[in-house]
N, CA, C and O atoms as a GROMACS GRO file, in nm:
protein
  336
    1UNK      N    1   0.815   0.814   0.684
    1UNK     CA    2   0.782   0.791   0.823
    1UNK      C    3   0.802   0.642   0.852
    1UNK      O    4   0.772   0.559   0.766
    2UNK      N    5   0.851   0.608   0.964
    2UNK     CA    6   0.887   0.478   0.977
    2UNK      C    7   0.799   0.410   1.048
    2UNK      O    8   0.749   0.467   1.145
    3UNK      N    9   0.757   0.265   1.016
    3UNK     CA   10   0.644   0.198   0.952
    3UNK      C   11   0.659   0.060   1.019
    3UNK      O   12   0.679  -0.038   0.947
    4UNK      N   13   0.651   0.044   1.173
    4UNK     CA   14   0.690  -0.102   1.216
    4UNK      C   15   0.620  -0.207   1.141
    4UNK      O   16   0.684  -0.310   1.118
    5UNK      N   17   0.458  -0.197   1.084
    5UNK     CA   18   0.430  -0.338   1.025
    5UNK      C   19   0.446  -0.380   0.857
    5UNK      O   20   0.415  -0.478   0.790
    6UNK      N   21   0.517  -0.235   0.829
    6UNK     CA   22   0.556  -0.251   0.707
    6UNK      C   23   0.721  -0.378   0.686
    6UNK      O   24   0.741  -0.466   0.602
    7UNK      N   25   0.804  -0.329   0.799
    7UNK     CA   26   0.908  -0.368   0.840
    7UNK      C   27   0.917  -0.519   0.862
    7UNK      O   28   1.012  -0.589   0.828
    8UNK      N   29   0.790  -0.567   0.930
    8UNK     CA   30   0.783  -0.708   0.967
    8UNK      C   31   0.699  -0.739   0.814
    8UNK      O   32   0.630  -0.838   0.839
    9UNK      N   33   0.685  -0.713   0.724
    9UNK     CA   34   0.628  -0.757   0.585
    9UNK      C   35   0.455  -0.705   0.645
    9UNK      O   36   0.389  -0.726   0.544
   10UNK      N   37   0.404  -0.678   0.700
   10UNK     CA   38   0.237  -0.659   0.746
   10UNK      C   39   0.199  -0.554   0.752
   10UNK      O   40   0.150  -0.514   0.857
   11UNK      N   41   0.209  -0.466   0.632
   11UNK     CA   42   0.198  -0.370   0.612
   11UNK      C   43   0.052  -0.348   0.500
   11UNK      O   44   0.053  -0.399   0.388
   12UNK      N   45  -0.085  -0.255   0.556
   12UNK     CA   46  -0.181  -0.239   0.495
   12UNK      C   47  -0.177  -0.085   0.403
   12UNK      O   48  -0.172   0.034   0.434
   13UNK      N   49  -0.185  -0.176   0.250
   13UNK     CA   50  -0.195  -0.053   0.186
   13UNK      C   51  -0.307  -0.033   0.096
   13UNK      O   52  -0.347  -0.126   0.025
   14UNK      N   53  -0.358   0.076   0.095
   14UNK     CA   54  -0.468   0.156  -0.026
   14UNK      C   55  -0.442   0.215  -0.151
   14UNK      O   56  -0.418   0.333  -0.127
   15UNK      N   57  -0.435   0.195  -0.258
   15UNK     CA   58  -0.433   0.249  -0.340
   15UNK      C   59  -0.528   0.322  -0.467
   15UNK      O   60  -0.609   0.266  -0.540
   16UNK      N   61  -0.497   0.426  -0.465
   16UNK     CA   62  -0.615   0.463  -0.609
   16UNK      C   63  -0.512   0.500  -0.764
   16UNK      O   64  -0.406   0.561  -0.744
   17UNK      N   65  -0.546   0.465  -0.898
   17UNK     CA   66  -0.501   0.484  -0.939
   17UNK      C   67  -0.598   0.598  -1.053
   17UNK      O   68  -0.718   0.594  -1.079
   18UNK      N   69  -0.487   0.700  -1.106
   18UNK     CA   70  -0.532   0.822  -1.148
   18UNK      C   71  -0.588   0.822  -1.287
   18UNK      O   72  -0.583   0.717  -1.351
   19UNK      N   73  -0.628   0.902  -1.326
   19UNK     CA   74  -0.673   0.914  -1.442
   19UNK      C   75  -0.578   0.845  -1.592
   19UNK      O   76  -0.608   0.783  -1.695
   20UNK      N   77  -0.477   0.888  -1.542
   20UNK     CA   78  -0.373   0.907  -1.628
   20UNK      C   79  -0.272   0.751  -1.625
   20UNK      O   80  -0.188   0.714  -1.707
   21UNK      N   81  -0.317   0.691  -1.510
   21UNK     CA   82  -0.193   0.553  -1.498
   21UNK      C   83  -0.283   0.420  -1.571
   21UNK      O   84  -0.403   0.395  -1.582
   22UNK      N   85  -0.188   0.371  -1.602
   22UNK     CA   86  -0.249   0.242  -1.707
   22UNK      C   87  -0.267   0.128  -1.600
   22UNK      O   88  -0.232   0.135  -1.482
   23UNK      N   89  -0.336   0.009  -1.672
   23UNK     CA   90  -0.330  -0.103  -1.517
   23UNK      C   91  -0.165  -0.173  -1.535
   23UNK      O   92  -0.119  -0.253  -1.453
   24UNK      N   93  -0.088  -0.124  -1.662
   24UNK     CA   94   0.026  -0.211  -1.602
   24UNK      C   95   0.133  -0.119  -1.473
   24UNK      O   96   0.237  -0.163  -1.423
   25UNK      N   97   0.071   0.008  -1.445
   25UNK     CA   98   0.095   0.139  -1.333
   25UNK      C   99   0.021   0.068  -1.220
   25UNK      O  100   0.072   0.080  -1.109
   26UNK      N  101  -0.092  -0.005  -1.231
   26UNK     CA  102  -0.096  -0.065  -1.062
   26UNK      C  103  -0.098  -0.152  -1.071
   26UNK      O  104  -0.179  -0.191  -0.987
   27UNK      N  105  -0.038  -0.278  -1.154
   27UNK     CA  106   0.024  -0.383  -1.115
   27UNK      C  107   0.151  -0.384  -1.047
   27UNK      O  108   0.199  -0.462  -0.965
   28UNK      N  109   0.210  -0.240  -1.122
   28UNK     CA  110   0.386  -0.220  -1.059
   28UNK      C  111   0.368  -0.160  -0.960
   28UNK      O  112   0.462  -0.158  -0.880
   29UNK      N  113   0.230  -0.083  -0.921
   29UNK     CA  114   0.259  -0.060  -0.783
   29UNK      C  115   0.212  -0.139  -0.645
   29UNK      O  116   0.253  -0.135  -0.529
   30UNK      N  117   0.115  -0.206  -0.709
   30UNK     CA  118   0.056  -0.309  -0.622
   30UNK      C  119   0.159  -0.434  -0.596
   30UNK      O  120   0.154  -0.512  -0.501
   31UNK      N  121   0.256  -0.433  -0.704
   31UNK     CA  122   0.366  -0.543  -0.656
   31UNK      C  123   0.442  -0.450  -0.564
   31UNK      O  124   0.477  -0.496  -0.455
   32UNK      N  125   0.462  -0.360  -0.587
   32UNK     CA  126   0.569  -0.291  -0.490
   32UNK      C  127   0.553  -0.275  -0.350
   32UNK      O  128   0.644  -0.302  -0.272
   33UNK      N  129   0.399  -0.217  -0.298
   33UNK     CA  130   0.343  -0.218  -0.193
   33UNK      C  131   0.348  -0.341  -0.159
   33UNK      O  132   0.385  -0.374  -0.046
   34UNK      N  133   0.316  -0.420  -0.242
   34UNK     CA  134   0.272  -0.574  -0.144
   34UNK      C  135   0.386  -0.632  -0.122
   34UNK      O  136   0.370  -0.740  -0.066
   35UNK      N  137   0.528  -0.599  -0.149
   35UNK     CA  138   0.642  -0.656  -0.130
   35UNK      C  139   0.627  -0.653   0.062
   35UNK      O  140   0.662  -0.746   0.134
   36UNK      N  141   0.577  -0.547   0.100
   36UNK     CA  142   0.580  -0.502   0.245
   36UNK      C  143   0.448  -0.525   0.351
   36UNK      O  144   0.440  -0.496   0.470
   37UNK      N  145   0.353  -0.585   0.266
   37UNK     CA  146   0.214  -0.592   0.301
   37UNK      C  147   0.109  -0.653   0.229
   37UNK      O  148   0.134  -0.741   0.147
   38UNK      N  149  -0.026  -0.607   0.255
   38UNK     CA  150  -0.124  -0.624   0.154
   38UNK      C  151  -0.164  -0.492   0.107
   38UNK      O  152  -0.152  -0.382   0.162
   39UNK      N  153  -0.212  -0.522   0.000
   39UNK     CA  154  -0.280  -0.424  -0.075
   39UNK      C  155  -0.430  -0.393  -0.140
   39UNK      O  156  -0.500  -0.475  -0.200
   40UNK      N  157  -0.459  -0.270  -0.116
   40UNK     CA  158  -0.626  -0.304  -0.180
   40UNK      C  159  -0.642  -0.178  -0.291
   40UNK      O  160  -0.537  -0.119  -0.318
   41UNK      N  161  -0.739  -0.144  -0.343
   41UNK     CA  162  -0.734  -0.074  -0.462
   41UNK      C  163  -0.888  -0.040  -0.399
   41UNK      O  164  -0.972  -0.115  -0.350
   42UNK      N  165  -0.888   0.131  -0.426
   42UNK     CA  166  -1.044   0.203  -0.410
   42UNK      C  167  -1.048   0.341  -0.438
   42UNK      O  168  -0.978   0.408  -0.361
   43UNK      N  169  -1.088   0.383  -0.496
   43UNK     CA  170  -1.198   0.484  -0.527
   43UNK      C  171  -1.091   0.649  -0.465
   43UNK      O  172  -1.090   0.655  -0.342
   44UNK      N  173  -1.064   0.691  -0.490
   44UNK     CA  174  -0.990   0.793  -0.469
   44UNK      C  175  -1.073   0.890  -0.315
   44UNK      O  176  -1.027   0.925  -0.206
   45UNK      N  177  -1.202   0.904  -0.374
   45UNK     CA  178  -1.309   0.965  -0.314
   45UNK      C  179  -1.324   0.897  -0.188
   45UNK      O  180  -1.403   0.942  -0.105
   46UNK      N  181  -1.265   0.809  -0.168
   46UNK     CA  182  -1.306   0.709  -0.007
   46UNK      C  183  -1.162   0.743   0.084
   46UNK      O  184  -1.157   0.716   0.204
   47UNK      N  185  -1.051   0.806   0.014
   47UNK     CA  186  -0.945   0.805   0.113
   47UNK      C  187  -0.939   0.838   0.247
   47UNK      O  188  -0.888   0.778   0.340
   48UNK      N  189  -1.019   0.978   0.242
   48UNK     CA  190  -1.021   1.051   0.364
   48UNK      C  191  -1.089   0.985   0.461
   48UNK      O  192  -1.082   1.004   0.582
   49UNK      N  193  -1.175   0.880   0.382
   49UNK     CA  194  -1.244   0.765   0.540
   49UNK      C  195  -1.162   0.636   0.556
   49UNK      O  196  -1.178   0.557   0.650
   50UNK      N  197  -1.074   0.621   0.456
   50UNK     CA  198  -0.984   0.483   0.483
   50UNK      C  199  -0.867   0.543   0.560
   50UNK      O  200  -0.777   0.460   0.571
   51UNK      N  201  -0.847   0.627   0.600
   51UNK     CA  202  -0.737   0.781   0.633
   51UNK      C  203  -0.783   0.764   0.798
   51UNK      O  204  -0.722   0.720   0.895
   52UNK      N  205  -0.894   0.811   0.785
   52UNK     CA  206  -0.970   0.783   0.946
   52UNK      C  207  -1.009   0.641   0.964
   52UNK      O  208  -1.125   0.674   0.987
   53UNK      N  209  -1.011   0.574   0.969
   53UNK     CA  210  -1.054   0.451   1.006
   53UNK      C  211  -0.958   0.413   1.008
   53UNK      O  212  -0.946   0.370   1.122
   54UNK      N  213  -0.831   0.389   0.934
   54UNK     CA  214  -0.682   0.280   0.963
   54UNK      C  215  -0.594   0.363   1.031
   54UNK      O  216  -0.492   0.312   1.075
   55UNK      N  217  -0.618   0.499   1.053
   55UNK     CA  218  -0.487   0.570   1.088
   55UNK      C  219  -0.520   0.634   1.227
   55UNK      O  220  -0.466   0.622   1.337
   56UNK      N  221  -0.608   0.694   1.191
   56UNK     CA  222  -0.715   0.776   1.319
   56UNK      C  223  -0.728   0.713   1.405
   56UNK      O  224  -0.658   0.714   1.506
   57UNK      N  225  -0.862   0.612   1.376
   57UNK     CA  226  -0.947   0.534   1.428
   57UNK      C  227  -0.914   0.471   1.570
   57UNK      O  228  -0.971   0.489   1.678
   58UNK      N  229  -0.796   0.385   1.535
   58UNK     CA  230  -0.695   0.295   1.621
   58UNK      C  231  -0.685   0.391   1.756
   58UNK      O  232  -0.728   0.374   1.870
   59UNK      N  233  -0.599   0.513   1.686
   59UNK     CA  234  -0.579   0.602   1.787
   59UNK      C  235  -0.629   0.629   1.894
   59UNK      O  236  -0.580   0.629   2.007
   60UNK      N  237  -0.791   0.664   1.839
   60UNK     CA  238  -0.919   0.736   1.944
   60UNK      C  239  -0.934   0.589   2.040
   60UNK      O  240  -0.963   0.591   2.160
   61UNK      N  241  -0.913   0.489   1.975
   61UNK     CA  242  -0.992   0.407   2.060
   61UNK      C  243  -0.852   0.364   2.188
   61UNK      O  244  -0.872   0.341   2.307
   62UNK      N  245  -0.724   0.363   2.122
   62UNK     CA  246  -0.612   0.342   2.213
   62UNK      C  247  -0.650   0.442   2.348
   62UNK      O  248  -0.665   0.404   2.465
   63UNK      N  249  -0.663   0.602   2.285
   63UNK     CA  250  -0.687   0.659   2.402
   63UNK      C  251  -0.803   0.631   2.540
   63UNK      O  252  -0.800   0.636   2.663
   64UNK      N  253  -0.903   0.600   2.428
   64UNK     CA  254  -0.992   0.550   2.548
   64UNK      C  255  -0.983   0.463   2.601
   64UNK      O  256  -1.019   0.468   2.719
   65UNK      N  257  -0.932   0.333   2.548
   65UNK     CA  258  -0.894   0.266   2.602
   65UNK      C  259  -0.772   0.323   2.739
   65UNK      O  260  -0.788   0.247   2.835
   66UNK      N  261  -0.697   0.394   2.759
   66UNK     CA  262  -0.580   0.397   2.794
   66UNK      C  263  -0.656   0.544   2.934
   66UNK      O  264  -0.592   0.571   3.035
   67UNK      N  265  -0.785   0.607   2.901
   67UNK     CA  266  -0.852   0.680   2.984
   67UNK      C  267  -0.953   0.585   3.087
   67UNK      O  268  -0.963   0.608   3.207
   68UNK      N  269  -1.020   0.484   3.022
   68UNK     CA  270  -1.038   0.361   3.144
   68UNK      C  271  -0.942   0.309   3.231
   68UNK      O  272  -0.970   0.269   3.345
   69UNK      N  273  -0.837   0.308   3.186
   69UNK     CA  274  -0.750   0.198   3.234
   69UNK      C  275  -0.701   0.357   3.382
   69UNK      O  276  -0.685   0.343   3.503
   70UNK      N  277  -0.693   0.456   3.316
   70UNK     CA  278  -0.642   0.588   3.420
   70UNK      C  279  -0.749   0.586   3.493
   70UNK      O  280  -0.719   0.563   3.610
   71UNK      N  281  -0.892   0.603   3.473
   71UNK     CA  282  -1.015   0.575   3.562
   71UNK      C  283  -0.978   0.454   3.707
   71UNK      O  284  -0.936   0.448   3.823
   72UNK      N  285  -1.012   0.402   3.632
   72UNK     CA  286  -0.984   0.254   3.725
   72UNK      C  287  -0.853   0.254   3.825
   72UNK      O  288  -0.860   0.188   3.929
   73UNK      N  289  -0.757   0.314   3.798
   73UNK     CA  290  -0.626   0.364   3.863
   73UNK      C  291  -0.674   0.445   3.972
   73UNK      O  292  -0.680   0.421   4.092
   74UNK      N  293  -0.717   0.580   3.880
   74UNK     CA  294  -0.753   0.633   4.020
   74UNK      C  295  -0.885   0.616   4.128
   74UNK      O  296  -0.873   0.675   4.235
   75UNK      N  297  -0.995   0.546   4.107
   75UNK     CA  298  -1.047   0.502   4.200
   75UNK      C  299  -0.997   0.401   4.249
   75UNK      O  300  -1.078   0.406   4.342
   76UNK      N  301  -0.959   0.344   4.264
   76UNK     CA  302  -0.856   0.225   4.340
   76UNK      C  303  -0.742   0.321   4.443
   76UNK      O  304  -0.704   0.295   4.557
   77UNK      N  305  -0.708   0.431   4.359
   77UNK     CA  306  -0.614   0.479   4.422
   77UNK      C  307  -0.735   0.587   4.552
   77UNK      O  308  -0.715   0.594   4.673
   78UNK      N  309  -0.814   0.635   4.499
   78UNK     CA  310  -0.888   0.741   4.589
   78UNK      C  311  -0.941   0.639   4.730
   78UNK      O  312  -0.970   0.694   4.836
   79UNK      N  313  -0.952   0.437   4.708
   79UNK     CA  314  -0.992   0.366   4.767
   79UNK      C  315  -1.170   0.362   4.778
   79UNK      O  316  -1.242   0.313   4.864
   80UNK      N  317  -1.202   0.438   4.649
   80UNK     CA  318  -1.404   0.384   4.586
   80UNK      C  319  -1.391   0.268   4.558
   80UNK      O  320  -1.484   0.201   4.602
   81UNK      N  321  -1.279   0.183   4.476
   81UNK     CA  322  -1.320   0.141   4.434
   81UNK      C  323  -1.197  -0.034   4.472
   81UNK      O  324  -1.086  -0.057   4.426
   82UNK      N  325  -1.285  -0.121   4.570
   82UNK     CA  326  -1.178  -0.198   4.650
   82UNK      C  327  -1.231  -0.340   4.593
   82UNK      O  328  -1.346  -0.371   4.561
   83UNK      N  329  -1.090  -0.432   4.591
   83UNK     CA  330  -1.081  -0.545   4.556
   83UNK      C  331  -1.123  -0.671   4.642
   83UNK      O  332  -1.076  -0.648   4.754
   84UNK      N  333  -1.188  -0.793   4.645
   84UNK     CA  334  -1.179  -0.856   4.727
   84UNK      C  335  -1.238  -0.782   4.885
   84UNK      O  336  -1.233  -0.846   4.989
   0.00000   0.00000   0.00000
């Protein structure tokens, strides 16, 4: 999936490493990721909230943000809501 702040090098990444990978497995991957970003290392068990919070999160709040901004449109437009 294509990745604009990965692209400009500002790219945030998470990583967990498995049972099975050695630390010289997330040094090579933590260099690899960070070629494009930063990188952090956590707990496998926390993804699904680092999942919602960096990916989700943004989202919900863009929308609301972007449902005020339609609010405010249309009372201005219905004329409730006047400038000056």
């Amino acid at each position: 999936m294509p990745n604009t702040s990965a692209s400009v090098g500002n790219a945030a990444s998470v990583i967990s490493l498995g049972a099975a990978a050695t630390k010289d497995d997330g040094e090579l991957t933590s260099k690899l990721y960070g070629a494009i970003g930063k990188v952090w290392t956590a707990d496998e068990k926390l993804f699904n909230a680092i999942t919602g919070l960096s990916g989700s999160g943004p989202a919900c709040i863009y929308l609301a943000i972007e449902a005020l901004a339609d609010g405010g449109w249309l009372l201005d437009f219905l004329g409730i809501w006047h400038s000056g």
